[in-house]
C-alpha positions in Angstrom: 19.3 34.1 85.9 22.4 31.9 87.2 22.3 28.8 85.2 23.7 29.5 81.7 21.7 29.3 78.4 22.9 28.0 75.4 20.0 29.6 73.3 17.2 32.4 73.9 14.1 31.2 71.7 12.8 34.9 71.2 9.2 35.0 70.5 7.8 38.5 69.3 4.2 38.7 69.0 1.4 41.0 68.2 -2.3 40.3 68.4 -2.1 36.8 66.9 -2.9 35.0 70.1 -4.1 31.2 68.4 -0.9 31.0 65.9 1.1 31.9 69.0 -0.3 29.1 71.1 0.8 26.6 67.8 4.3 28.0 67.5 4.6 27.8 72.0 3.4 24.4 72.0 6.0 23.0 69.2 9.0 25.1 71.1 7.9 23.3 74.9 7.2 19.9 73.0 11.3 19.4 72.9 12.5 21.7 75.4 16.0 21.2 77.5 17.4 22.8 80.3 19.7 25.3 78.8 17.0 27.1 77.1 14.9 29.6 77.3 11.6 30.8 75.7 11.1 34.4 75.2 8.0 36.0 74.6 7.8 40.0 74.2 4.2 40.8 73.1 3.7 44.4 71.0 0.9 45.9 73.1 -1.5 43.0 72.0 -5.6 44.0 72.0 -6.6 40.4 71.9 -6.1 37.7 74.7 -2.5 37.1 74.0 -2.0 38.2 77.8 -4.7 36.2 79.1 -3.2 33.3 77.6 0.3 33.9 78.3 -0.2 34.1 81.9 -1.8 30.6 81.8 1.7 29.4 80.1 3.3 30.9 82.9 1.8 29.3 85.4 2.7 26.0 84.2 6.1 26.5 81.9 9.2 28.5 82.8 8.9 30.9 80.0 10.1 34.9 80.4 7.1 36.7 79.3 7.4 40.8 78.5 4.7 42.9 77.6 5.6 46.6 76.0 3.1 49.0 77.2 2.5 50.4 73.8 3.3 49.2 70.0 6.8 49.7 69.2 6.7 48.6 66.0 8.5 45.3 64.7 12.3 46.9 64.8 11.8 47.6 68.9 10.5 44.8 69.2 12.8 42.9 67.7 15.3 44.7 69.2 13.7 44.6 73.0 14.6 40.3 72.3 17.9 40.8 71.9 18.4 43.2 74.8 16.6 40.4 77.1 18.0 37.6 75.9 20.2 35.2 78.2 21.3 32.8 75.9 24.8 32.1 74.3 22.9 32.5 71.0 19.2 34.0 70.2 16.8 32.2 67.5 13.9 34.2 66.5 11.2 32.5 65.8 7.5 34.4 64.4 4.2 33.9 66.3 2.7 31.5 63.3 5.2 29.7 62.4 6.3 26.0 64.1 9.6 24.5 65.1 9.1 20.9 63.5 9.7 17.8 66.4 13.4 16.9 66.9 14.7 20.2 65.5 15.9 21.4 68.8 18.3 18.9 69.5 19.8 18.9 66.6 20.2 22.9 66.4 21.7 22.6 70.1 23.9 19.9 68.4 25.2 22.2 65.8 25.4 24.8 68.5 27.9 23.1 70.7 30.1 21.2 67.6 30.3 24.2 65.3 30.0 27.2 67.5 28.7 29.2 64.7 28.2 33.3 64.3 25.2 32.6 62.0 22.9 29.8 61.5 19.7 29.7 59.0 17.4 27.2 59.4 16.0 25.7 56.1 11.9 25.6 55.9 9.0 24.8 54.0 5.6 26.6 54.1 2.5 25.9 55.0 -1.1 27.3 54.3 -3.6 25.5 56.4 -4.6 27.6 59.5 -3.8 24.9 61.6 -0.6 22.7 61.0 -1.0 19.8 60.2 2.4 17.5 62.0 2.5 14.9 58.9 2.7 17.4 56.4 6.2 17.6 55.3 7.4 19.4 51.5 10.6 20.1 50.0 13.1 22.4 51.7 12.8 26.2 50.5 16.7 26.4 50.3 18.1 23.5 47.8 21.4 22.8 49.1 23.9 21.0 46.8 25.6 19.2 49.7 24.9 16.2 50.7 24.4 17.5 54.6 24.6 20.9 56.0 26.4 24.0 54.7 29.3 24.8 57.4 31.6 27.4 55.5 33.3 30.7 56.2 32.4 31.9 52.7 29.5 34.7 53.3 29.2 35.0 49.5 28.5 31.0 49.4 25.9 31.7 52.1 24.1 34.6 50.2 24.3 32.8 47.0 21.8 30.1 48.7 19.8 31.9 51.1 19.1 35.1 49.0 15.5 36.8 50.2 15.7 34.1 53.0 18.3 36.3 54.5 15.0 38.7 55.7 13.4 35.2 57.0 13.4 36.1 60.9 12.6 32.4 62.1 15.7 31.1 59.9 17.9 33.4 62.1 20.0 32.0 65.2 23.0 34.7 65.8 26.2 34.1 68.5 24.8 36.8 71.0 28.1 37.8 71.2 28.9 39.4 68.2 25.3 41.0 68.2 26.6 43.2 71.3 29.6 44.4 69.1 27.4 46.1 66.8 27.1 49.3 67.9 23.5 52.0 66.5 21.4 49.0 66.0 18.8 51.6 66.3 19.9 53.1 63.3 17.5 50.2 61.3 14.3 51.0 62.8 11.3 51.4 60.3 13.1 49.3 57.8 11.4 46.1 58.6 14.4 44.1 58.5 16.0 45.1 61.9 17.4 41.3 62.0 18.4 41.3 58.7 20.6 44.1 58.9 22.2 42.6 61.8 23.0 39.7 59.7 25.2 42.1 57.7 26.9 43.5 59.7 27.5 40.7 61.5 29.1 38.6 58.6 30.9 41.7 58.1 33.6 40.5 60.0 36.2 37.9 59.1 36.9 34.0 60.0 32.6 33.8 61.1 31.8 30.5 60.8 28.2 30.0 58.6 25.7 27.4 58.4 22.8 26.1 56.6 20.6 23.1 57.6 20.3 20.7 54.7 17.0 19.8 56.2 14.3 21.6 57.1 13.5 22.2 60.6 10.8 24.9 60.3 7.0 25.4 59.0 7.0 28.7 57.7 3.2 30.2 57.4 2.3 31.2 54.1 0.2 34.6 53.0 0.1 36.3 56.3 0.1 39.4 56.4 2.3 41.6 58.1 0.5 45.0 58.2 2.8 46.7 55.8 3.2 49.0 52.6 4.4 46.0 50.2 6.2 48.9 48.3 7.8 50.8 51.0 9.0 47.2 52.8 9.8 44.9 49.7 11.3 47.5 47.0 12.4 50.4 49.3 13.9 48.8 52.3 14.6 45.9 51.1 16.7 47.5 48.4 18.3 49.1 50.9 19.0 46.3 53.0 20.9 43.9 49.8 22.3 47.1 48.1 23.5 49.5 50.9 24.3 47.5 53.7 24.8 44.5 51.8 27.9 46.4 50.2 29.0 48.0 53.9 29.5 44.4 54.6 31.4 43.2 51.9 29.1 41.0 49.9 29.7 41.3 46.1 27.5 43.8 44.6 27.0 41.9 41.6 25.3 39.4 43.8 23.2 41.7 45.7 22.3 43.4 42.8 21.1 39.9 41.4 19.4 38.7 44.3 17.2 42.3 44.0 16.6 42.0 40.5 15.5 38.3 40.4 13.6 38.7 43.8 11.9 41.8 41.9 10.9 39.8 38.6 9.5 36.8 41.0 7.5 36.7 43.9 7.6 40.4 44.8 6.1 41.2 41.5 2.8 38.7 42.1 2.7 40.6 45.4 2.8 43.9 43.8 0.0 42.5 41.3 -2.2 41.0 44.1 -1.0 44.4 46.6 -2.3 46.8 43.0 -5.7 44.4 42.8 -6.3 44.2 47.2 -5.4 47.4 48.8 -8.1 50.2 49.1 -5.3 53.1 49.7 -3.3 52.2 46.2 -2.0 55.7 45.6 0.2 57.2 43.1 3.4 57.4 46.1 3.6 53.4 46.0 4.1 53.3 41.8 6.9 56.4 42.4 8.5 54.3 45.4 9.0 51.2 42.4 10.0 53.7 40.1 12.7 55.7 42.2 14.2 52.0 43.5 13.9 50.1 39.9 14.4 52.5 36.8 17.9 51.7 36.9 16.9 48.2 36.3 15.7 48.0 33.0 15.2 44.6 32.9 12.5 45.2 35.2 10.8 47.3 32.8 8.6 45.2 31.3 8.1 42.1 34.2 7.1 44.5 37.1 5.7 47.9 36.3 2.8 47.2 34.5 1.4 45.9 37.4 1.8 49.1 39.3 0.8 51.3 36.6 -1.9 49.4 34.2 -5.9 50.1 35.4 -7.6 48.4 38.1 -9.8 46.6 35.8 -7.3 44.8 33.3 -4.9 44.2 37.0 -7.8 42.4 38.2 -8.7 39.8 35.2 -4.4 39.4 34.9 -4.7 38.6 39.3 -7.9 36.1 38.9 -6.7 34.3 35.3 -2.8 33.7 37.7 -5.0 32.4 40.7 -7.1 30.3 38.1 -3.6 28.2 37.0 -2.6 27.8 40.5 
């Protein structure tokens, strides 16, 4: 490709063919000329090709299709390897870049020339966006405009779990291809996130957060995953190992865990103890292992791996009743 890209929209996908079509259409609704859309589809069984290839014919978008599942890392992965652009921005196959976000992210691309960016959000739940729904920003930035800073502690202190939020991400392509064993994160889940590290590692990286949000994030889907495996193993692993490589304060990676533990990830380790049909005894020793340390955690997380299905159940449907 001769004519230079400022950004790589990176689109991977599996078997989600009618969120994909959503998340396309807000991307080409504010396209420019020195971008590019992405897709590399995961082996999809439904008719994500079909429907690619009618995209194709009528937009300029790269479309790669892996002839087996890779699994998210190589996938992940395969988009930065393909990627022309100056910078990449992942964005998920159900979530929607919200009107008039582009120009401004190209904006901060071109004034700021940052490594990192992360994109603030909200959520929604409705299978099909709705355009006019708009909710307060996930991140709540004290500033009065965007977070520009070279402080990566600053950053983390804000974005915490949002770190692992692959449609936040925009990275300077450059400094990606200095990071050398990116393979050495596959199976963790958080290919990207890792990549953040490392990538902040280094000294003098200019950071940003958007004040405003310029992202629906889907809520509740799910990603075909062990909960326990993903959000207490790896992600441990991710904020306490590399996390430290990279010279972030333990004391604050060790926070972010903790809190991230005694909040959402313990509701999804109730609602994962109440839903899944292969609960086994390996999931409550993976929490155990990664959180006995913790004891603080005691109390808040592990009776909902280790109480009986029965009592899980009536504490799962009296916390959906209050909602």
């Amino acid at each position: 490709m001769n004519k230079k890209m400022i950004l790589t929209i990176a689109i991977p996908t599996y078997n989600r063919c009618d969120l994909l079509c959503q998340s396309l259409d807000s991307v080409l609704e504010q396209m420019e000329d020195n971008i590019e859309i992405l897709v590399s589809d995961n082996a999809s069984t439904d008719d994500t090709q079909t429907i690619m290839k009618k995209y194709c014919e009528k937009y300029n978008i790269r479309y790669f299709r892996n002839s087996e599942n890779l699994g998210m890392d190589k996938n992940f992965l395969n988009c930065f390897q393909k990627a022309n652009g100056e910078y990449i921005q992942f964005l998920s196959d159900d979530d929607i870049l919200l009107p008039g976000a582009l120009q401004k992210i190209i904006y901060l691309l071109k004034t700021e020339e940052p490594a990192y960016i992360n994109l603030n959000s909200f959520t929604y739940s409705t299978k099909i966006f709705n355009p006019n729904e708009r909710k307060a920003p996930r991140i709540q930035l004290k500033e009065s405009g965007d977070l520009i800073t070279y402080d990566k502690n600053l950053i983390m202190e804000y974005i915490g779990v949002y770190v692992t939020y692959i449609s936040a991400t925009i990275l300077k392509m450059s400094k990606f291809k200095q990071i050398k064993n990116p393979e050495q994160y596959f199976g963790t889940h958080f290919l990207h996130a890792h990549l953040v590290f490392r990538i902040l590692s280094e000294e003098n990286n200019k950071m940003i957060i958007t004040k405003a949000p310029y992202l629906a994030a889907k809520n509740n889907n799910s990603g075909g995953f062990n909960l326990y495996d993903v959000w207490v193993k790896q992600y441990k692993k991710l904020l306490i190992q590399t996390g430290f490589q990279s010279g972030f304060q333990k004391s604050q990676m060790k926070k972010i865990f903790i809190d991230d533990m005694k909040g959402f990830i313990k509701d999804s380790i109730l609602k994962y103890s109440v839903e899944d049909n292969h609960y086994e005894m390996n999931h409550k020793w993976i929490l155990f292992i990664n959180t006995y340390m913790y004891p603080s955690l005691w109390f808040r997380v592990w009776p909902y791996a280790i109480l009986p299905r029965p009592i899980l159940n009536h504490i799962y449907i009296q916390k959906r009743k209050k909602k």
